[in-house]
N, C-alpha and C positions, 0 to 999 in steps of 0.2 A: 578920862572918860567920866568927867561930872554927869552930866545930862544922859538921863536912863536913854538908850536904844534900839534896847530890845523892844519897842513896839515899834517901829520903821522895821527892824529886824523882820517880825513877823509880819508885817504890812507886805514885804519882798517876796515873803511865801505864799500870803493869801492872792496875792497877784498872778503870782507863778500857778497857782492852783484853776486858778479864772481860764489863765490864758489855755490852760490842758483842757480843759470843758470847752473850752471855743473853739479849739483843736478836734474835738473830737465830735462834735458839730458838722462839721465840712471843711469845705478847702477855703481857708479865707482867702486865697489869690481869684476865688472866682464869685465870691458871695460878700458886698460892701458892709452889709451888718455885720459880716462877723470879723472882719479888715478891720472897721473901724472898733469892735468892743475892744479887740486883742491892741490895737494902735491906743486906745485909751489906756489898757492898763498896761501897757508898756511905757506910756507918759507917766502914772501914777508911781511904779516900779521906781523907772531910773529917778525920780524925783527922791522917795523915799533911801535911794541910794545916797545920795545926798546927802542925808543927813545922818548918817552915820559918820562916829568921829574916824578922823584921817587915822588916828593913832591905829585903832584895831583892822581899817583898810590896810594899812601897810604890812600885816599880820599876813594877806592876802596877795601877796603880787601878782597873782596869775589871775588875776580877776581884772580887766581893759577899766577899771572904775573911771579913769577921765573920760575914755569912750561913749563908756553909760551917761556921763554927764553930758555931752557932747551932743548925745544923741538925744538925749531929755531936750534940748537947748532946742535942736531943730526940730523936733516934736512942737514943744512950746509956741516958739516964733514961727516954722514954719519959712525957716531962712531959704532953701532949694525946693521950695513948692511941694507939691504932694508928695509924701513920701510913697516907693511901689510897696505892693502889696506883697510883691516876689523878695522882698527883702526885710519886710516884718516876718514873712514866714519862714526865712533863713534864721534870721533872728529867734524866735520863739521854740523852735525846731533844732539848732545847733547851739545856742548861747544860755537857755535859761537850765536845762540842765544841768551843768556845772555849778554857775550862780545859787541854785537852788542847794548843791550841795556843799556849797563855800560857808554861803549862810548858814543852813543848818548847825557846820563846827562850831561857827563863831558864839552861837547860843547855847551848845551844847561846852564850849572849852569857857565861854567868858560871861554867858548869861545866867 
């Protein structure tokens, strides 16, 4: 772990924080502005996923990180067309809390 990470580290939290304001906002399955901020910073997220090293990801195995990757990709490219809106907020809803508390260790055991 040459290259500091702990700012992508926090970059994952302040994302996660974004996404609970927009959460708390409305229902983004039925309002596009807020579909899209939360779809934004779910593209910024799993990108910052990224770039943390493999070494302290595998620290984590319960964390889907090729997933996130996977899912950044078709964020990005935009490979299967629009992504739903019923499945960002699965996402946002059942995945980032965990994620949220994975990171946290990682900064609190190696930052």
């Amino acid at each position: 772990m040459n290259k500091p990470w702990q700012p992508y580290a926090h970059h994952i939290l302040d994302t996660i924080a974004k996404i609970r304001r927009i959460q708390a906002r409305g229902d983004m399955t039925q309002d596009d502005i807020l579909y899209d901020a939360a779809l934004r910073n779910l593209q910024t997220l799993s990108e910052a996923t990224q770039l943390l090293p493999a070494e302290l990801k595998q620290q984590y195995p319960d964390i889907p990180w090729k997933e996130i990757s996977g899912f950044h990709n078709i964020l990005v490219h935009n490979y299967l067309g629009d992504i739903d809106a019923k499945t960002v907020a699965t996402v946002t809803a059942h995945h980032l809390p965990r994620l949220e508390n994975y990171v946290k260790a990682m900064l609190e055991r190696y930052g």
